[in-house]
C-alpha positions as CSV (number, residue, x, y, z in Angstrom):
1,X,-116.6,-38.5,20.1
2,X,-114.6,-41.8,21.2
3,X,-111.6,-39.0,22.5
4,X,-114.5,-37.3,24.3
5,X,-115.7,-40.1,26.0
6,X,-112.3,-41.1,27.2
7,X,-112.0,-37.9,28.6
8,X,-109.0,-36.7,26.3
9,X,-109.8,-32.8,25.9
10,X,-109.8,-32.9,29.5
11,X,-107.9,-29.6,30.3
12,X,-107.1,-29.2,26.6
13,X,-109.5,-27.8,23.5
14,X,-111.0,-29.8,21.2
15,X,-109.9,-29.4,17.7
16,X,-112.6,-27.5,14.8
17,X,-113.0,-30.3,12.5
18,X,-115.3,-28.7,10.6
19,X,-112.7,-26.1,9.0
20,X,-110.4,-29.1,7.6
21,X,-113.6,-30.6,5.8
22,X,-112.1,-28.5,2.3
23,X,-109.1,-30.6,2.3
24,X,-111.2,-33.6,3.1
25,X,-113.5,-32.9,0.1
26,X,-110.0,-32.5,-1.8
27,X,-108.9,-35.8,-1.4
28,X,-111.9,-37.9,-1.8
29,X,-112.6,-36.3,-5.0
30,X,-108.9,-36.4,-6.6
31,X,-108.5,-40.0,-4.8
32,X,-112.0,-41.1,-6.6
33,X,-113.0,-42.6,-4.0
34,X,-117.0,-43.5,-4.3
35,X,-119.2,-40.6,-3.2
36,X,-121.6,-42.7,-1.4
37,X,-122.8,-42.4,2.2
38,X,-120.4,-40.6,4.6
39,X,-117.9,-40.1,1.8
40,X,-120.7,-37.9,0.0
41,X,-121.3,-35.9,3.6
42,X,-117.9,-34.9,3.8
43,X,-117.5,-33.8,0.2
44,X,-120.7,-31.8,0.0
45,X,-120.1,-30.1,3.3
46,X,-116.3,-29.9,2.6
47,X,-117.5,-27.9,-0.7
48,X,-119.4,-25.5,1.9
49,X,-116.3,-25.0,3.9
50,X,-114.4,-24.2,0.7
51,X,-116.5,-21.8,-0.6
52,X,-115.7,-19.6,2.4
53,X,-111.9,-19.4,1.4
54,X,-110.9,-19.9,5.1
55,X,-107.9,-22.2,3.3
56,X,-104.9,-19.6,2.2
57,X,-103.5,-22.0,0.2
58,X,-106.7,-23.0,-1.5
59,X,-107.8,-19.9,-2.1
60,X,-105.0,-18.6,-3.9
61,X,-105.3,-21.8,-6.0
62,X,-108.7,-21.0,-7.0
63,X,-107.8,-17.3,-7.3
64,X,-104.6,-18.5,-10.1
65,X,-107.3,-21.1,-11.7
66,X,-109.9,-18.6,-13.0
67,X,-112.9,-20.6,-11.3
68,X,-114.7,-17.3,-10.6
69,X,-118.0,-19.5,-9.1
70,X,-118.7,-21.4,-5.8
71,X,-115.8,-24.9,-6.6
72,X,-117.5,-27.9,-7.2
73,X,-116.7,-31.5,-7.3
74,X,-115.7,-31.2,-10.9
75,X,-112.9,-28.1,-10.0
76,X,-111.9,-30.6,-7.5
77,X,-111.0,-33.4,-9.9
78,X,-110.3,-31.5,-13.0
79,X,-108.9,-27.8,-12.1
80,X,-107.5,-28.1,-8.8
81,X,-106.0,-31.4,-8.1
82,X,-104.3,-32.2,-11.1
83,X,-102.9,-28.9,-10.5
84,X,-101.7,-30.1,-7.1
85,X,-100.9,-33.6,-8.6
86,X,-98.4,-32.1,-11.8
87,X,-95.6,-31.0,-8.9
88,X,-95.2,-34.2,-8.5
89,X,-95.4,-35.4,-11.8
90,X,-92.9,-32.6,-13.3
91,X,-91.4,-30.6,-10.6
92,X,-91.3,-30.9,-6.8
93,X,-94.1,-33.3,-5.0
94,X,-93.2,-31.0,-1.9
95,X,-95.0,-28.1,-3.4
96,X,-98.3,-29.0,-3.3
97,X,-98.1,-29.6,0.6
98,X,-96.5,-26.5,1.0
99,X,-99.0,-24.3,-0.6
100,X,-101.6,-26.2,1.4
101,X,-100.4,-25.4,4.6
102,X,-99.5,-21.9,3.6
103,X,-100.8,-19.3,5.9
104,X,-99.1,-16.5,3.9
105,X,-100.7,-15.0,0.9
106,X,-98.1,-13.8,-0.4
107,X,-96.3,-17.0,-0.4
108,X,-99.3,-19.0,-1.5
109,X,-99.6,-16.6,-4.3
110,X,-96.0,-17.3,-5.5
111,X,-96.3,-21.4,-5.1
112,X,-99.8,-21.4,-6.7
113,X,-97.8,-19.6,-10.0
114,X,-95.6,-22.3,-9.8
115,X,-98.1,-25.3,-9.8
116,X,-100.0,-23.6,-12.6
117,X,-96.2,-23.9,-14.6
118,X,-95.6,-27.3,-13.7
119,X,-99.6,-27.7,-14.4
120,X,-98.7,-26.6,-18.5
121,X,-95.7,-28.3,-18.7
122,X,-97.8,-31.4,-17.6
123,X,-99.9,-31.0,-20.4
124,X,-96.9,-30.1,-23.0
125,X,-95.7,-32.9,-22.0
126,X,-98.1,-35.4,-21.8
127,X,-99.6,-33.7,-24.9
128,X,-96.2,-35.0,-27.2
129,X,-95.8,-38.7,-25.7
130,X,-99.8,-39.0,-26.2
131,X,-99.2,-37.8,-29.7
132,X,-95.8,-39.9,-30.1
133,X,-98.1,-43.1,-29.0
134,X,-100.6,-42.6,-31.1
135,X,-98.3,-42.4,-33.7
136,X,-96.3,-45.4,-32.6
137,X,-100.0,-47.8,-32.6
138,X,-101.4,-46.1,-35.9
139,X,-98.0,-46.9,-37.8
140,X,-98.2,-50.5,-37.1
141,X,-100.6,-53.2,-37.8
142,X,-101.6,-54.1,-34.0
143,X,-101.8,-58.0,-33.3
144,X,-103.6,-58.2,-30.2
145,X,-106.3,-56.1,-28.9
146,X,-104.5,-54.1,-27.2
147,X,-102.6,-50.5,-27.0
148,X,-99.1,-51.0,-26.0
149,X,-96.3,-48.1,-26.5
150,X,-93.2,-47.6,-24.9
151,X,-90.5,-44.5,-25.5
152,X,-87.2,-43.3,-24.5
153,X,-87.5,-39.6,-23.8
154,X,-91.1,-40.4,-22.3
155,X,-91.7,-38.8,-19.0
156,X,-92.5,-41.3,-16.4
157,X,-94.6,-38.8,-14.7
158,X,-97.4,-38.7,-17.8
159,X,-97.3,-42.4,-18.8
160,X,-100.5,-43.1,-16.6
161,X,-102.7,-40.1,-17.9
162,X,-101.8,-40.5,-21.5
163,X,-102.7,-44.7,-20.9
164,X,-105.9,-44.0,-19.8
165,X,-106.2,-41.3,-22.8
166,X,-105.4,-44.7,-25.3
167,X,-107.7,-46.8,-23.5
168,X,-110.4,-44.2,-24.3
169,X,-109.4,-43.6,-28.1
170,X,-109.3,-47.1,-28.7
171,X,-111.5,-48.8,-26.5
172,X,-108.6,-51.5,-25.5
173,X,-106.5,-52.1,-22.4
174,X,-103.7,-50.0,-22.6
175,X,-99.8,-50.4,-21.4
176,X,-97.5,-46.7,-21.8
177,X,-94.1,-47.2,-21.0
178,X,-91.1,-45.0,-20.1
179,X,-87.7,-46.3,-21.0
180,X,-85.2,-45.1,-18.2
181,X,-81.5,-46.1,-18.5
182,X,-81.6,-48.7,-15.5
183,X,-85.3,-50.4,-16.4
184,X,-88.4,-49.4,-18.1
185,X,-91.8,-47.8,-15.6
186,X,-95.2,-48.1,-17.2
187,X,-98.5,-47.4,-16.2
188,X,-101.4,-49.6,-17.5
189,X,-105.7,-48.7,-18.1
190,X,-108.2,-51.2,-18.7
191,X,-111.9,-51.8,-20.0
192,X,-114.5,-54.0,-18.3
193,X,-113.4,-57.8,-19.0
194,X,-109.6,-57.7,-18.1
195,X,-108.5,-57.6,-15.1
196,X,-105.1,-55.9,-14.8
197,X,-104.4,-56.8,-11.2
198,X,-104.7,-60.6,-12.1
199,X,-102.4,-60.3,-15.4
200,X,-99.5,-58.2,-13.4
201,X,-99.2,-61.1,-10.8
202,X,-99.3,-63.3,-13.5
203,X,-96.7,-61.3,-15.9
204,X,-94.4,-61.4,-12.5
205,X,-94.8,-65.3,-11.8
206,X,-93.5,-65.2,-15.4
207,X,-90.3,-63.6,-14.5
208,X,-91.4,-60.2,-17.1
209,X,-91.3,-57.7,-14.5
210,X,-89.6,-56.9,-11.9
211,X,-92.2,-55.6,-9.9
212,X,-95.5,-54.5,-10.0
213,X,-99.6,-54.2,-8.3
214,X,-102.6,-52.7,-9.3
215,X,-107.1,-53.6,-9.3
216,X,-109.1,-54.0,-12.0
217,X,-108.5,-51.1,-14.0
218,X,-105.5,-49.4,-13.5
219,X,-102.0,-50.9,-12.9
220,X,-98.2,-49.8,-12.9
221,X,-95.2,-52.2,-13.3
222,X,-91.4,-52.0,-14.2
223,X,-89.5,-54.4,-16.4
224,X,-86.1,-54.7,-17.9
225,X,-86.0,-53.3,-21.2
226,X,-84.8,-57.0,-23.1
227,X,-88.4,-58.3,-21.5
228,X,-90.4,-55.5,-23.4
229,X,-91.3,-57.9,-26.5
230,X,-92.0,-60.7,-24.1
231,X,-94.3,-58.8,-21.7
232,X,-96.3,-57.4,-24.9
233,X,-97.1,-60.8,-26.4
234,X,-97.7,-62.0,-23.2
235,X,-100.3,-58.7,-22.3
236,X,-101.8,-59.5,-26.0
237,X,-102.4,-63.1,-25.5
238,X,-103.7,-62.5,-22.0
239,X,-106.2,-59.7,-23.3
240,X,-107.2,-61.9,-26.4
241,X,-107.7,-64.5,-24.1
242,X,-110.3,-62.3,-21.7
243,X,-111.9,-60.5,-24.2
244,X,-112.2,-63.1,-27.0
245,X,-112.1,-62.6,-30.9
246,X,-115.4,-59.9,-30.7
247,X,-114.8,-56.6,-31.4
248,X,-115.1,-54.7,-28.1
249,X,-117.9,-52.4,-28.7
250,X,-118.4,-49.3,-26.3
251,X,-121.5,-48.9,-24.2
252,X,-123.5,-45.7,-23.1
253,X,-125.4,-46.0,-20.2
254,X,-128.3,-44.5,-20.5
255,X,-130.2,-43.6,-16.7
256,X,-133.9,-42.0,-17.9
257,X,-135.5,-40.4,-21.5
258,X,-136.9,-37.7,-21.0
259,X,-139.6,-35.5,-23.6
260,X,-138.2,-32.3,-24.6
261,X,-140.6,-30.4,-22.7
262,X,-139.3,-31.5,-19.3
263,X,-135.6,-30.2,-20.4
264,X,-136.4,-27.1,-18.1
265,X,-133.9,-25.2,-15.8
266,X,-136.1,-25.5,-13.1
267,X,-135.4,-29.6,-13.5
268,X,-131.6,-28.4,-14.1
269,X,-132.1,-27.4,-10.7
270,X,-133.4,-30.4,-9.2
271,X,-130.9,-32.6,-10.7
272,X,-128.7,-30.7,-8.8
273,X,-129.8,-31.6,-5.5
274,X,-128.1,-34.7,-6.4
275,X,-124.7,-33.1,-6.2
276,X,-121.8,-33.7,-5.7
277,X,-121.4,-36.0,-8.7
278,X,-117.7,-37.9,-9.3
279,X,-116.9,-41.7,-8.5
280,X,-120.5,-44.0,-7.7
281,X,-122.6,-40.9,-7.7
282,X,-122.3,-40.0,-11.5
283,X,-123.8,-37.2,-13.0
284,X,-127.3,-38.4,-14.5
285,X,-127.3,-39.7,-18.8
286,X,-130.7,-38.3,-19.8
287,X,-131.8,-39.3,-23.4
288,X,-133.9,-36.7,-25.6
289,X,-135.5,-38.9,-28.3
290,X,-136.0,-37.7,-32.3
291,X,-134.5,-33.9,-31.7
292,X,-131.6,-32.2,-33.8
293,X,-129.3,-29.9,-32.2
């Protein structure tokens, strides 16, 4: 509109900005970005454009993913991005552009293959550190209330996923760490009452790390390895500190109870006029009271 009023397409044509809303909707969702307002327009109308597989490169994705229904917000953040994510964790970042550009299907066949490989080694991956840090925490009496874990042959590119995975297992802050030859990359999660952004800053005023930046709830940081013991009392002491000496108990929040009665598709269906669901629109926590499954 403001290019139209300054008299830009002038002599030229205006672009279709419509058919680009699927990659929009893409990188809201996989960016979790809050699905409020305009940010929930362009996802549920970027969800419209996707579902008519204008995108060659999309479409092959979806094809090579098994989603056989109209893609949601869910195959957004769950079956297609981390597939377009795990080049760039495992493989080559470059791919994922590629096959999103693609205009051959042929081609976009052959890279969609190859981000559903990188996709399974992600998880074979991530699958052993996870295990490797579970191990590491469950061995060991832990001192602070915390989850903090740190390997050699640890892939840098899993370190975040598998610290958020801690974080949910044990209902702590967690810090995963990869120990690479010239300094050690981690990844950080938190829970509500420590805020990791703050205790990075303050870890580097320390001298711990050499670098590092994150919000609330998610951080990433490098350190030299000879700081590792350091940074971990310091993380404990900092977490202890924030979350005093209660035990952290989880919370369920609970939106609306509902009698059994009104568990009907047809309210299935309404529920779904709230769509798409993901980051600030949540899908709805209905409580059924007294009932066995």
């Amino acid at each position: 509109r403001e290019l139209r009023k300054q008299g830009f397409f002038a002599g030229r044509e205006e672009p279709n900005l419509l058919q680009w809303l699927d990659l929009v909707a893409l990188g809201t969702v996989c960016d979790v970005v809050p699905l409020l307002g305009l940010n929930r327009a362009f996802v549920r109308q970027g969800l419209r454009i996707m579902s008519l597989r204008s995108n060659t490169g999309l479409r092959a994705l979806i094809d090579k993913s098994g989603i056989s229904e109209a893609p949601s917000a869910f195959h957004l953040g769950y079956v297609l991005g981390p597939r377009i994510n795990a080049c760039g964790r495992v493989g080559e970042a470059s791919l994922g552009n590629k096959l999103l550009c693609s205009r051959d299907d042929f081609q976009a066949g052959q890279l969609a293959d190859k981000l559903n490989e990188f996709n399974a080694q992600r998880k074979e991956i991530e699958a052993y550190v996870l295990l490797s840090a579970i191990e590491m925490l469950e061995g060991t009496p832990q001192e602070y209330p915390i989850a903090f874990a740190a390997g050699k042959d640890w892939h840098q590119g899993v370190v975040g996923i598998v610290a958020g995975k801690l974080k949910e297992r044990y209902n702590v802050p967690a810090f995963v760490m990869s120990i690479e030859p010239d300094e050690v990359k981690g990844s950080a999660r938190s829970v509500p009452g420590v805020d990791l952004g703050a205790l990075i800053i303050a870890a580097k005023e320390k001298g711990l790390l050499t670098k590092g930046g994150g919000h609330n709830m998610a951080a990433g940081f490098s350190l030299e390895e000879k700081n590792l013991e350091a940074f971990r009392r310091f993380a404990g002491e900092y977490a202890e500190r924030a979350l005093g000496k209660e035990k952290i108990v989880p919370t369920l929040e609970i939106d609306g109870v509902i009698g059994l009665s009104a568990a009907t598709p047809e309210f299935a269906d309404k529920l779904s006029l709230l769509e798409p669901f993901g980051a600030g629109n949540a899908e709805p926590k209905l409580l059924l009271t007294n009932v066995r499954v």
